[in-house]
C-alpha positions in Angstrom: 21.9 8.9 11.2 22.2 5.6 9.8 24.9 4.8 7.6 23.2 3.7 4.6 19.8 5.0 4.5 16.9 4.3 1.6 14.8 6.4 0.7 12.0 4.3 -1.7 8.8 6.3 -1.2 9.0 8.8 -4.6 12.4 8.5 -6.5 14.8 5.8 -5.1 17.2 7.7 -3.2 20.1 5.7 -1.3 22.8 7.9 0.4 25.7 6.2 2.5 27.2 8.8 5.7 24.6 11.6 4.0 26.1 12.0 0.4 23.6 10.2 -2.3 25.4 7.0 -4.5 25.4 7.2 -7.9 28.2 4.6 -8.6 25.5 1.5 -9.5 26.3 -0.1 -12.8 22.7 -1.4 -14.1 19.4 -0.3 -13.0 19.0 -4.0 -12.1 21.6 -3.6 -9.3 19.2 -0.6 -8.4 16.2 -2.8 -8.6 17.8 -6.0 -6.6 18.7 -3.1 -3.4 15.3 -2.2 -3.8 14.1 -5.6 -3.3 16.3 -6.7 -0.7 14.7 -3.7 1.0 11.4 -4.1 0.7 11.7 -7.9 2.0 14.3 -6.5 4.1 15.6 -9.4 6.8 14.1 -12.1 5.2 16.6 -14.5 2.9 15.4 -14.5 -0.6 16.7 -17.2 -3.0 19.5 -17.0 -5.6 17.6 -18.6 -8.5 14.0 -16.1 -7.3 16.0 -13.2 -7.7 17.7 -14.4 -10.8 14.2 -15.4 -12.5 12.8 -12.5 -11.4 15.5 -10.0 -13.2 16.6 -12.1 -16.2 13.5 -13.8 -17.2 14.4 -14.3 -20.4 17.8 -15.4 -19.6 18.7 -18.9 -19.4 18.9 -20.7 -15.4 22.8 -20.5 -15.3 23.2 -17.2 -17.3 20.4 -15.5 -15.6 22.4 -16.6 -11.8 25.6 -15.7 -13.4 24.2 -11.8 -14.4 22.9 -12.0 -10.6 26.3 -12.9 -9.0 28.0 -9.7 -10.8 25.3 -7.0 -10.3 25.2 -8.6 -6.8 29.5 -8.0 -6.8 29.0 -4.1 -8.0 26.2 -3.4 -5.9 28.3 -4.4 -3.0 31.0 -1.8 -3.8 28.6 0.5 -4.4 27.1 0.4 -0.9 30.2 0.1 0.2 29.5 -3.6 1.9 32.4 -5.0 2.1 33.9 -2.4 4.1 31.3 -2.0 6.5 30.6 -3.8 9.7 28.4 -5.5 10.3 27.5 -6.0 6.4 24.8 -4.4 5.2 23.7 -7.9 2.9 24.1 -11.0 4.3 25.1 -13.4 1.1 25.7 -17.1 1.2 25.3 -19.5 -1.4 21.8 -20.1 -1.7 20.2 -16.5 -0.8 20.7 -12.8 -0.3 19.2 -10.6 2.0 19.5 -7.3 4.1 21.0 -7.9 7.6 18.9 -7.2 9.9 21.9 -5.8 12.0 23.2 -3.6 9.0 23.6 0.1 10.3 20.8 0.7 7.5 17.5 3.3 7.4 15.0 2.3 5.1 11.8 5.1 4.8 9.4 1.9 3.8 10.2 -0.1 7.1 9.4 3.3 9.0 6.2 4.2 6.8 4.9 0.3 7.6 5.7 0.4 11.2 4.1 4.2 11.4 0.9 3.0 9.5 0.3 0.0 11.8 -1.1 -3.5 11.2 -3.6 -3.3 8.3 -6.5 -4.1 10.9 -5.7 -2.5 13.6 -8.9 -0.9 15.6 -8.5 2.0 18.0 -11.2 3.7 19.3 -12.1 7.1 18.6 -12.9 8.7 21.6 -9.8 7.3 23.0 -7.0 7.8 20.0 -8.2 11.1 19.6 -6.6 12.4 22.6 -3.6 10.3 22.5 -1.0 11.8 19.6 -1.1 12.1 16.1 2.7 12.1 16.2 3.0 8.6 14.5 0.3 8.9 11.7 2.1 12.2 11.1 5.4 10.4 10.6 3.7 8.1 8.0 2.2 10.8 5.9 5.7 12.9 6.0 7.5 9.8 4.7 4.9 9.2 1.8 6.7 11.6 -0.3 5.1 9.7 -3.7 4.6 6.6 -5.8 6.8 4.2 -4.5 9.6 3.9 -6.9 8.2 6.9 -8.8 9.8 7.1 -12.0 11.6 3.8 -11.9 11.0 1.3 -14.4 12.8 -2.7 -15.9 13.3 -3.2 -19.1 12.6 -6.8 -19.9 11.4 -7.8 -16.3 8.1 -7.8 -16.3 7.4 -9.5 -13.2 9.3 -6.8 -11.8 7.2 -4.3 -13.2 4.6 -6.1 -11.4 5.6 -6.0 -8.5 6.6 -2.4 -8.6 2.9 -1.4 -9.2 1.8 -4.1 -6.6 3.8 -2.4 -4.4 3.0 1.0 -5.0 -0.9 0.5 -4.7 -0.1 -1.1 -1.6 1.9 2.2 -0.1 -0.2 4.1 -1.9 -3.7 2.9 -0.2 -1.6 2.5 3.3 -0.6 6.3 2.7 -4.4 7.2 2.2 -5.7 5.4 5.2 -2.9 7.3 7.1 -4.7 10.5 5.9 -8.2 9.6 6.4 -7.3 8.3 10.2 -5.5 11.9 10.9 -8.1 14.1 9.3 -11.0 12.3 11.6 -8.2 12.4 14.7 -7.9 16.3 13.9 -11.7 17.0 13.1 -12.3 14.6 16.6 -10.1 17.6 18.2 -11.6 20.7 16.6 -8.2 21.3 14.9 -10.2 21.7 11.0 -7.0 23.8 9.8 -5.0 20.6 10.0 -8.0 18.1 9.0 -8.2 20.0 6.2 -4.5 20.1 4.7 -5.0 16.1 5.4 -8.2 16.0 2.9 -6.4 18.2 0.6 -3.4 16.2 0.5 -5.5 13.0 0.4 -7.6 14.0 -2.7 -4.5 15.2 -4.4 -3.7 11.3 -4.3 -7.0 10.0 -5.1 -8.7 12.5 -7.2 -11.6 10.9 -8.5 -12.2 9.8 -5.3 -15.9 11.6 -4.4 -16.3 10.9 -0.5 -12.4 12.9 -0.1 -14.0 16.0 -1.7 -17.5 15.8 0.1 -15.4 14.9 3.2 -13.1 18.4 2.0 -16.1 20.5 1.8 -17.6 19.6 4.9 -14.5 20.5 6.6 -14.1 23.7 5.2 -18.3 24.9 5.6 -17.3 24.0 9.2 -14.3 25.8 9.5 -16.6 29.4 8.0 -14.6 29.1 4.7 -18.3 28.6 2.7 -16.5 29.9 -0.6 -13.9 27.3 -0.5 -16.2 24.6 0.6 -18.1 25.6 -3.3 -15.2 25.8 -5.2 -13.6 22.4 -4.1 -17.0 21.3 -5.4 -16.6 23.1 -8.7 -13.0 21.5 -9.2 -14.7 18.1 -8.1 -17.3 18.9 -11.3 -14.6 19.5 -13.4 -12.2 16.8 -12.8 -15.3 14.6 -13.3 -16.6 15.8 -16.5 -12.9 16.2 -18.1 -11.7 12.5 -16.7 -14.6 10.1 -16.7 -17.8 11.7 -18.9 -19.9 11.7 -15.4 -21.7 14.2 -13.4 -21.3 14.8 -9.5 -23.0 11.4 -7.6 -26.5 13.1 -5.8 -25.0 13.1 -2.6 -21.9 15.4 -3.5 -24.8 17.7 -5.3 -27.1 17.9 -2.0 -24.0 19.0 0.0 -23.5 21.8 -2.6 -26.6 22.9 -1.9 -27.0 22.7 1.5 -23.5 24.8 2.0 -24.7 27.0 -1.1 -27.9 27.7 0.9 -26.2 28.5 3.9 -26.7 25.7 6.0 -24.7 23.8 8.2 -23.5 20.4 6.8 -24.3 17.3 8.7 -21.4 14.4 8.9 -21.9 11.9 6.0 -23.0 8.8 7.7 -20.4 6.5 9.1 -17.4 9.6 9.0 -16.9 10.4 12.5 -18.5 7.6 14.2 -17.2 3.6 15.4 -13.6 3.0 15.0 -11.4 4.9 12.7 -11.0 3.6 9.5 -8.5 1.1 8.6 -6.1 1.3 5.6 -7.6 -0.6 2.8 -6.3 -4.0 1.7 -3.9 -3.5 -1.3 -4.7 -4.7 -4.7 -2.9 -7.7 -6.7 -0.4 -7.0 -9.4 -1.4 -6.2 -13.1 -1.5 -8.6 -15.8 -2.2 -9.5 -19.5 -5.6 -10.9 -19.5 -7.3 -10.4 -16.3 -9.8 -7.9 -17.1 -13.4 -9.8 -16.2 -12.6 -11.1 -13.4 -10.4 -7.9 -12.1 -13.7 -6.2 -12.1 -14.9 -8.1 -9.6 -11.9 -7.3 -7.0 -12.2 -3.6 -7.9 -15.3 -3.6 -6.7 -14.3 -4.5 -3.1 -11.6 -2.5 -3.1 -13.8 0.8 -4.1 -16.3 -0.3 -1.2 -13.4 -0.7 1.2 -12.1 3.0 0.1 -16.0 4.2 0.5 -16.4 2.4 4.1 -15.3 5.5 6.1 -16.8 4.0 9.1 -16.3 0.2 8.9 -13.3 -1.4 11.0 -12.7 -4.6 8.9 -14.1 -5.8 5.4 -17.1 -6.9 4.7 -17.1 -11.4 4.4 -20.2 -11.5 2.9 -19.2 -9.1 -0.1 -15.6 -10.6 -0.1 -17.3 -14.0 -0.8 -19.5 -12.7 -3.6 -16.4 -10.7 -5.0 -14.6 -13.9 -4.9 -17.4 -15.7 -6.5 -17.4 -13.7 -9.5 -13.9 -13.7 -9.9 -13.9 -17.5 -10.2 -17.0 -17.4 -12.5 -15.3 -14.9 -14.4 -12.7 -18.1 -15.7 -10.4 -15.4 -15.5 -7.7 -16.5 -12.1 -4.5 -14.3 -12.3 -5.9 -12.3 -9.7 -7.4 -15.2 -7.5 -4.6 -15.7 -5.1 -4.3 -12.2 -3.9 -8.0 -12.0 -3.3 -7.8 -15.5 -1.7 -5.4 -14.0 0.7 -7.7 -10.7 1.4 -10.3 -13.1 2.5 -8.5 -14.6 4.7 -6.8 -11.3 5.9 -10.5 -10.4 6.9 -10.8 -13.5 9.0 -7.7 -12.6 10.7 -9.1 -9.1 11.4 -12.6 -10.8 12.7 -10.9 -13.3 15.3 -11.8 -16.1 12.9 -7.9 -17.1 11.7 -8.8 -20.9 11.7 -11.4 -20.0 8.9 -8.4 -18.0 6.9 -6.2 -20.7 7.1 -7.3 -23.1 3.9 -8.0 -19.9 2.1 -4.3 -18.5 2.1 -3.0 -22.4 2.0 -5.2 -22.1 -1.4 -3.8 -18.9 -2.5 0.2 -19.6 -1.7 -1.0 -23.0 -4.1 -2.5 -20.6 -7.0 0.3 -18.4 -6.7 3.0 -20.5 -7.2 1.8 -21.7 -10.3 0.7 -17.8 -11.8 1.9 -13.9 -12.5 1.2 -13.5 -8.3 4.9 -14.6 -7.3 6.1 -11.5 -6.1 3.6 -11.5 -3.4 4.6 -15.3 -2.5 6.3 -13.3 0.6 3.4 -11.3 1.5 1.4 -14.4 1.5 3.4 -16.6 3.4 3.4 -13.7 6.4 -0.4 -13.4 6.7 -0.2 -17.6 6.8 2.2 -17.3 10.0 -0.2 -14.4 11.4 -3.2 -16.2 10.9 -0.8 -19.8 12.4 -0.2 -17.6 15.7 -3.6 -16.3 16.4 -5.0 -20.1 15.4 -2.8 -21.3 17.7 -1.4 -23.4 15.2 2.3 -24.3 16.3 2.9 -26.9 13.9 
């Protein structure tokens, strides 16, 4: 057991030697550990941190608030004691040590989950162990940060719900890989529980409940299979004002009628799914042209069977967003694009378009995923060859 372990996936937990810390003076020392964590082993800069929990505050002031909550957090991880050091501190930046006897649950989840395109085949995975996706999906144990909020930050806020639709669709594509990996083996029980889980994340999600009551007319439980699509009625009608899309209504009445229900095109067959791509932060005044990059992300939620996004409808979603006049959200779909060219074997293609999007974003509300960013520009360096 590690010595200081954090537990950021649901309510922030952070015990040290197995009894949970309380001692933290301000929820901003809370939100700086959490930070540190997140971006854990990479420096991050004095005068970033300080901007990004004082924004309000003056330059000096706001790096002087960051020194002391940096000072109590320290005691209250019991840093200074501990070797090696849990933080690494110098002058200019802060950052978790890499070498820190230190357990963080969103490291494991991320390295559980896999690279965001990673393709395995079917026939192949299916057979091999569900032991790590299984890991990922017992470590999701909520909204990331659930409960947790900053006063007065609101980049902070930003990035909270940034992250958590980024767990939060990573957690889902762990599901939706498993339940095909189980229905692959004829294990339905467990396919099932993975469906049921998944739709209690993403309930207005249709697909999960026709992908629910397929599994359970399969597994003999016809009575089940037509009440999931009862509470699928309901949860329509009560949320959104809408009925049941034609396709969810046909496989109620095939089931009803006693037949066996074919796959829904694309479930079972090529590659298993890959997590879809995470969404940008909120902000004030985005709406337009946020439409547009909600549509992609919907389609990449529906593609059960597709291995990597589609270009084609990146490029019109992109389109839109810039005829929209409306950019806040134009780095972060920028980057997706060029995360699709990475998962395609085409990185020298995604190179200007990330280069375009770490420009954008230094000058809008996407900062807090400057970091993100500047990782898919290495990956996309690498696997361009580009050692420069």
């Amino acid at each position: 057991m590690a010595t200081l372990a954090m537990t950021l996936l649901g309510p922030l937990l952070v015990t040290h030697t197995g009894h949970t810390l309380t001692a933290f003076r301000s929820a901003r020392a809370l939100a700086l550990l959490a930070y540190l964590a997140v971006n854990a082993g990479r420096p991050q800069r004095r005068e970033v941190l300080a901007g990004l929990l004082w924004p309000e505050r003056p330059d000096r002031v706001a790096l002087h608030h960051l020194r002391y909550t940096l000072s109590y957090l320290r005691t209250a991880i019991g840093d200074r004691v501990a070797s090696p050091p849990f933080l690494l501190v110098s002058r200019e930046s802060i950052q978790l040590n890499p070498a820190g006897d230190c357990w963080l649950d969103v490291q494991d989840f991320l390295s559980s989950t896999g690279h965001l395109c990673a393709r395995h085949e079917l026939a192949a995975a299916a057979w091999s162990g569900t032991e790590t996706l299984e890991s990922a999906v017992a470590l999701y144990r909520g909204p990331f940060l659930e409960g947790f909020s900053l006063r007065g930050s609101p980049a902070f806020e930003e990035w909270i719900l940034y992250q958590r639709e980024r767990f939060h669709r990573q957690a889902l594509g762990a599901l939706q890989r498993l339940a095909v990996l189980y229905e692959v083996r004829a294990e339905l029980d467990w396919a099932e529980a993975c469906m049921q889980r998944y739709v209690e994340l993403e309930p207005w999600e249709e697909a999960a409940h026709r992908h629910l009551m397929r599994l359970l007319a399969w597994g003999g439980r016809r009575s089940a299979a037509l009440a999931q699509y009862e509470a699928c009625r309901r949860l329509l009608a009560r949320d959104l004002g809408v009925d049941p899309a034609p396709q969810t209504r046909a496989l109620f009445d095939c089931i009803r009628a006693g037949e066996r229900p074919a796959a829904e095109t694309g479930q079972t067959t090529g590659a298993i799914p890959a997590p879809s791509l995470p969404v940008a932060p909120p902000s004030a005044g985005r709406e337009r042209g946020q439409a547009a990059l909600d549509g992609f992300l919907d389609r990449a939620l529906a593609g059960q069977g597709q291995a990597a996004p589609d270009i084609a409808q990146l490029y019109a979603d992109l389109a839109a967003l810039r005829a929209s006049g409306t950019f806040a959200s134009l780095p972060v779909l920028l980057s997706l694009l060029a995360e699709a060219y990475l998962c395609t074997g085409q990185a020298q293609k995604g190179l200007p378009l990330v280069d375009e999007a770490l420009a954008l974003a230094e000058q809008s509300e996407a900062r807090p995923c400057l970091a993100e960013m500047h990782r898919l520009r290495a990956d996309l360096r690498r696997a361009a060859g580009d050692t420069q």
